[in-house]
C-alpha positions in Angstrom: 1.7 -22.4 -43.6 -0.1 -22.7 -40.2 -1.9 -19.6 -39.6 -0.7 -16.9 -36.7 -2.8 -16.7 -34.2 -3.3 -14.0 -31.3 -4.7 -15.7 -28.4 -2.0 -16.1 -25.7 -2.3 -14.0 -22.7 0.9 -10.9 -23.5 4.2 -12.0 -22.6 5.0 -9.9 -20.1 2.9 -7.6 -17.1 3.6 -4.5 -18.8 1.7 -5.5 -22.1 -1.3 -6.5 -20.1 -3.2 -3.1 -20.6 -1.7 -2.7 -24.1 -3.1 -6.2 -24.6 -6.6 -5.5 -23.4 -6.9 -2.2 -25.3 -6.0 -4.0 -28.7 -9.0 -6.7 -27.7 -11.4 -3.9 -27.0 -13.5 -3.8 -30.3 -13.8 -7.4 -30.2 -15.5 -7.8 -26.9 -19.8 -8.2 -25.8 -20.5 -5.3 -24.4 -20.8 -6.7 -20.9 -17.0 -7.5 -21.0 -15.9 -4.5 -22.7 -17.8 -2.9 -19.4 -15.2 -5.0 -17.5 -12.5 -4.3 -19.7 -12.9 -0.2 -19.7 -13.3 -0.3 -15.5 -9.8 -2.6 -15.9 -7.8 0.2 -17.9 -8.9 2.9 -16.5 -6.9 2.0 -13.4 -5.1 -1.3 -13.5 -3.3 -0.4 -9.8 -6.4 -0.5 -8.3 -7.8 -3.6 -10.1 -5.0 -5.4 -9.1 -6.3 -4.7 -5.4 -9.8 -5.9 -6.6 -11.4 -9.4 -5.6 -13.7 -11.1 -8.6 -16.8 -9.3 -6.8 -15.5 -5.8 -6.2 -14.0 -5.8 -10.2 -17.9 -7.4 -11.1 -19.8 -4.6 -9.1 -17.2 -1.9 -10.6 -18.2 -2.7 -13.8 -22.2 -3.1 -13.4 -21.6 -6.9 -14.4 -21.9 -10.4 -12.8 -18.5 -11.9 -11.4 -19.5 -14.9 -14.2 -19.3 -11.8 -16.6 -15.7 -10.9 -15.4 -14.4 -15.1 -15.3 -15.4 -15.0 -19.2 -13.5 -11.6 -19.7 -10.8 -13.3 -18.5 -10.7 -16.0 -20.8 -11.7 -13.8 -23.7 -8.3 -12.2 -23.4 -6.3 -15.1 -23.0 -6.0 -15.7 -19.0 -7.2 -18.7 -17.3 -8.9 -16.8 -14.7 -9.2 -13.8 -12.8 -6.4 -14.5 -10.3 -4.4 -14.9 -13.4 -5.4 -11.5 -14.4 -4.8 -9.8 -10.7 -1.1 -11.2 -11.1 -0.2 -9.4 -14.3 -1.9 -5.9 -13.3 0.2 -6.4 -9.3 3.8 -7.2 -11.5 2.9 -3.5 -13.7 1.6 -1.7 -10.5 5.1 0.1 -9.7 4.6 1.4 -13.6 1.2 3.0 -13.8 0.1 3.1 -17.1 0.8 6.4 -19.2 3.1 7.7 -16.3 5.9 10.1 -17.8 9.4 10.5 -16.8 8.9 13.1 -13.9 5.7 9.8 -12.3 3.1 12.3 -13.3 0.0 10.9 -15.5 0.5 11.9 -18.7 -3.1 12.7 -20.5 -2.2 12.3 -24.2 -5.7 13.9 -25.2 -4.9 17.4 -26.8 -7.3 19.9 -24.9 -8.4 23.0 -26.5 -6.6 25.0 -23.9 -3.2 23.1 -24.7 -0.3 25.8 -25.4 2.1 24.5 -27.8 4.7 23.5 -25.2 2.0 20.7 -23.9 0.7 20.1 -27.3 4.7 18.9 -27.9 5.2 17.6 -24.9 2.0 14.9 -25.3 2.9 13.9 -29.0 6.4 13.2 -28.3 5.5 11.0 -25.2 2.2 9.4 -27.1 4.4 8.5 -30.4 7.0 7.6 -27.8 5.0 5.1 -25.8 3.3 3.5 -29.0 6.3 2.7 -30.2 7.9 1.0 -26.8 4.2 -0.7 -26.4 4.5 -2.1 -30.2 8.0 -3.5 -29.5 6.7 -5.2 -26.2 3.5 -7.0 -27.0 5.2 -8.1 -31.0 4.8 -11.9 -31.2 8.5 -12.6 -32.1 7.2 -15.9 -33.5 4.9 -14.5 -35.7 7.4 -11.9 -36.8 10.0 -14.6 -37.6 7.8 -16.4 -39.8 6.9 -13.4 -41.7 10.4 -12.5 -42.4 11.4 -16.3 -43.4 8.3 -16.0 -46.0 10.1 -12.3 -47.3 13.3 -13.8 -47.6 11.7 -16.7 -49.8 9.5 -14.6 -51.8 9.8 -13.5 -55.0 7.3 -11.0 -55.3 5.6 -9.1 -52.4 2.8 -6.7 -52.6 1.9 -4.5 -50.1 -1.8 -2.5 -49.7 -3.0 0.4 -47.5 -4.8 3.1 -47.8 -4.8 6.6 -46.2 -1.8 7.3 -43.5 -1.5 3.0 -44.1 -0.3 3.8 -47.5 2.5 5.9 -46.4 3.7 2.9 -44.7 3.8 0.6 -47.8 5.6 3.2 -49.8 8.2 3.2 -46.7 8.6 -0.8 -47.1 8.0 -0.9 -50.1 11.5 1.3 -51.0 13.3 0.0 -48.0 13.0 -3.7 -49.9 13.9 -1.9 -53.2 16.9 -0.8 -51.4 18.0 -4.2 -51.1 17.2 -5.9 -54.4 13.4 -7.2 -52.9 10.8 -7.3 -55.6 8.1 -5.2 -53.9 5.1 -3.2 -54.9 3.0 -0.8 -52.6 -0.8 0.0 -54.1 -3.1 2.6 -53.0 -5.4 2.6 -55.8 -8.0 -0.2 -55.0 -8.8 -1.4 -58.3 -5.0 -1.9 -58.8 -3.8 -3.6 -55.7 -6.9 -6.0 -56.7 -6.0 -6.6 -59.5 -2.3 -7.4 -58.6 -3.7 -9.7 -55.8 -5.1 -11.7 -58.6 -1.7 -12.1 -60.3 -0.1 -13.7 -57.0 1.0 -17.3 -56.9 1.7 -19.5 -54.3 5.2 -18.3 -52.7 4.3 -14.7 -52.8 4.0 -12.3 -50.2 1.1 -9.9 -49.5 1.1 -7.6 -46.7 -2.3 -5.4 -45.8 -1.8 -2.6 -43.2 -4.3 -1.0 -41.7 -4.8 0.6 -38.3 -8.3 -0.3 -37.6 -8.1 -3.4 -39.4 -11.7 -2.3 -40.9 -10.7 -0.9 -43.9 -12.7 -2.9 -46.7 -10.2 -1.6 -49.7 -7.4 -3.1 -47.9 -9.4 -6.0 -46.5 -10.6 -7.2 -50.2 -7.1 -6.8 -52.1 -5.6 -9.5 -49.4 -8.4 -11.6 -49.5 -7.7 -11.7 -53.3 -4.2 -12.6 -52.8 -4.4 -15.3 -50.2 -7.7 -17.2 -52.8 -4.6 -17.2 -55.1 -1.9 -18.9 -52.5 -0.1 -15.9 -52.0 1.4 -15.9 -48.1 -1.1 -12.9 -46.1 -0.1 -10.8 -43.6 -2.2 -8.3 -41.4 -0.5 -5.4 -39.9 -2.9 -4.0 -37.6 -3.8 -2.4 -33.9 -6.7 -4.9 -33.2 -5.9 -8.5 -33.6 -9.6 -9.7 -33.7 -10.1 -7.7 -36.8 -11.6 -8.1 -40.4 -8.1 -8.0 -41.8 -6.9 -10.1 -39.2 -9.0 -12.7 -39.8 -8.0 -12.3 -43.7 -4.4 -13.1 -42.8 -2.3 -16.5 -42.1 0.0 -14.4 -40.0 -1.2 -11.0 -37.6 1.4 -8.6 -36.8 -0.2 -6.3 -34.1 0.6 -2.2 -33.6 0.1 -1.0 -30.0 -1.5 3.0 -30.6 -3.8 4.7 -28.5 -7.0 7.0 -29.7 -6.1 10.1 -28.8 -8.2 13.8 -29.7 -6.7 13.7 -33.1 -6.6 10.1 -34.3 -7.5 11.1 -38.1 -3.7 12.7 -38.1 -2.7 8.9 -37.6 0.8 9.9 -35.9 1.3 7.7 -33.3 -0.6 4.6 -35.1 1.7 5.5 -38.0 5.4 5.3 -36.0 3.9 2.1 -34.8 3.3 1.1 -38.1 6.9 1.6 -39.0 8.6 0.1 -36.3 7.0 -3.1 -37.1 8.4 -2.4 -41.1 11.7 -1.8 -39.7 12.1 -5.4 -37.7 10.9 -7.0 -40.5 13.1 -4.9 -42.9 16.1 -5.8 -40.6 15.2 -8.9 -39.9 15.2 -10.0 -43.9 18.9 -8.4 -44.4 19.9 -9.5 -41.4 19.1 -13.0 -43.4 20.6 -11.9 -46.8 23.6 -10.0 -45.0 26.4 -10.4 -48.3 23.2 -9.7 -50.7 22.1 -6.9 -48.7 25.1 -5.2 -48.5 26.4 -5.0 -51.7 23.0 -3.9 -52.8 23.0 -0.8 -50.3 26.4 0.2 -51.3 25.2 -0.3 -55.5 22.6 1.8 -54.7 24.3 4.4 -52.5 26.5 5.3 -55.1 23.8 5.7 -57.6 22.3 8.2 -55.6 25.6 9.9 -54.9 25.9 12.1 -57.3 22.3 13.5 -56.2 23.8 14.8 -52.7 25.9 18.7 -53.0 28.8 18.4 -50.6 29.0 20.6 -47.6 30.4 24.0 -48.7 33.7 24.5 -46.2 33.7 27.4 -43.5 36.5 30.1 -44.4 38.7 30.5 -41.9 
C-alpha cells in the first residue's frame, strides 16, 4: 500500500491552528519563532502583512514564505485566508466568548480546575474529529476489515488505549492483541506476515518502545499505522498510514487526559467504521457476546410501593 502522507494544508480554517500546533516539533527554530507569534493570536495575524508577521517574530519575511510552505500553504496570502475564515472563532474561546486558559494554576479552586478539564478534553476531541484525514482513516479501516491478525503497541496512558481497541475488536470477532511489555510486542511484530495489521499509539510519537515494535512489524509486511499528535514524528515516519490526535500541553500533560480522549475517538471511528463494514458479522457477534456476559449483571432491585 501507498504510504499516508500528512502534508496538505487542513481542510478547513478552523484546523489551521490545530494544524500548525501538531507541526510544531518538526520545525527550524526560525519558523517555529513564526509559528509560536502565529498561535498565540491568529486574529491578529490574519491582519498581518508578510513584514509585520516577519518583524513579530524576530525573522526575515523569506523566513515566514518557507513557514508557509513547511506547513502545507503555497504562501503567506494563503495562510492570511485561513486565519481571516477562523477570526469570528478565536481559538480556545468557551461558550460564554471568554478565553478559556486550559493551564491549571496553583490558585485554581476546584470549580475552575473542572471547568478547564471538561472544556480542554472537550476541545481535543472536536479538534481530533476536524483535522482526521478521512482518507487516511478509510484505508486503515479497509486493511482492519481484511486483516486477520492485528497487533496493537503503546506504552504508558498509550497502552490504555490499545487495551480499549484491542476488546472493542474482541467484541466483534477481530483477532487483536494489545502489548505493553516491550520485549513481547517485539517479539509479536516478528511473527506478522504480509496482511496483518499493526497499530503503534503514542502521543508524542517519540516513544522508542513503541517506535521499535512497529518498525519490526512493517520489515515483516505487516500493514503500520501511527496514531499520534505530531505527524512529522519518529513513529510517523515508521508508519504506511498516520492517523493524527489533536491535544494541547497543558500544566499537567503527564496525566495524559485530554491526549488520551483523543486517542479514543480516533479508536472509535475506526472501531465503527470496521462494523459498519461487517454489519451482519458484527451484530450477531455483539449479541453472542452480550448474552455471555449477562449473567454477570444483578438486576435492578424494584422500589416498594
Amino acid at each position: 500500500m501507498a504510504r499516508t502522507r500528512k502534508t496538505a494544508p487542513p481542510r478547513s480554517a478552523t484546523a489551521t491552528a490545530v494544524h500548525i500546533r501538531a507541526l510544531l516539533p518538526s520545525l527550524q527554530p526560525s519558523m517555529r519563532q513564526v509559528a509560536e507569534r502565529v498561535l498565540a493570536d491568529t486574529t491578529a495575524t490574519a491582519g498581518l502583512t508578510v513584514t509585520e508577521l516577519a518583524v513579530a517574530s524576530g525573522v526575515s519575511e523569506a523566513t515566514v514564505v518557507r513557514f508557509c510552505k513547511a506547513i502545507g500553504f503555497a504562501g503567506y496570502p494563503q495562510l492570511r485566508l485561513a486565519l481571516a475564515a477562523e477570526a469570528g472563532r478565536a481559538e480556545g474561546a468557551d461558550r460564554n466568548g471568554r478565553e478559556m486558559d486550559t493551564d491549571i494554576q496553583r490558585g485554581d479552586d476546584l470549580a475552575r480546575v473542572v471547568e478547564k478539564i471538561a472544556f480542554a478534553d472537550a476541545r481535543a476531541v472536536e479538534e481530533t474529529g476536524a483535522q482526521l484525514d478521512i482518507v487516511a482513516l478509510g484505508r486503515v479501516v479497509e486493511a482492519l476489515v481484511r486483516a486477520e491478525r492485528v497487533d496493537l503497541y503503546g506504552v504508558g496512558a498509550s497502552a490504555f488505549v490499545a487495551l480499549d481497541f484491542q476488546q472493542k475488536l474482541h467484541r466483534i470477532g477481530r483477532v487483536a492483541f494489545a502489548w505493553p511489555d516491550t520485549h513481547v510486542a517485539l517479539t509479536s511484530a516478528a511473527l506478522l506476515r504480509p496482511g496483518d495489521v499493526a497499530i503503534g499509539i503514542s502521543h508524542t510519537g517519540t516513544t522508542t518502545d513503541t517506535v521499535d515494535a512497529l518498525t519490526e512489524a512493517r520489515s515483516h509486511g505487516a500493514t503500520t499505522v501511527a496514531l499520534t499528535n505530531f505527524p512529522r514524528s519518529p513513529i510517523a515516519r515508521a508508519a504506511e498510514h498516520v492517523l493524527t490526535t489533536a491535544a494541547r500541553e497543558t500544566t499537567f500533560r503527564s496525566g495524559a487526559t485530554a491526549s488520551r480522549l483523543a486517542q479514543l475517538t480516533v479508536v472509535d471511528c475506526l472501531f465503527v467504521g470496521v462494523a459498519q463494514r461487517t454489519y451482519d458479522r458484527t451484530v450477531a457477534a455483539l449479541d453472542a457476546t452480550r448474552a455471555a456476559v449477562g449473567s454477570r449483571h444483578r438486576p435492578t432491585p424494584r422500589r416498594a410501593r
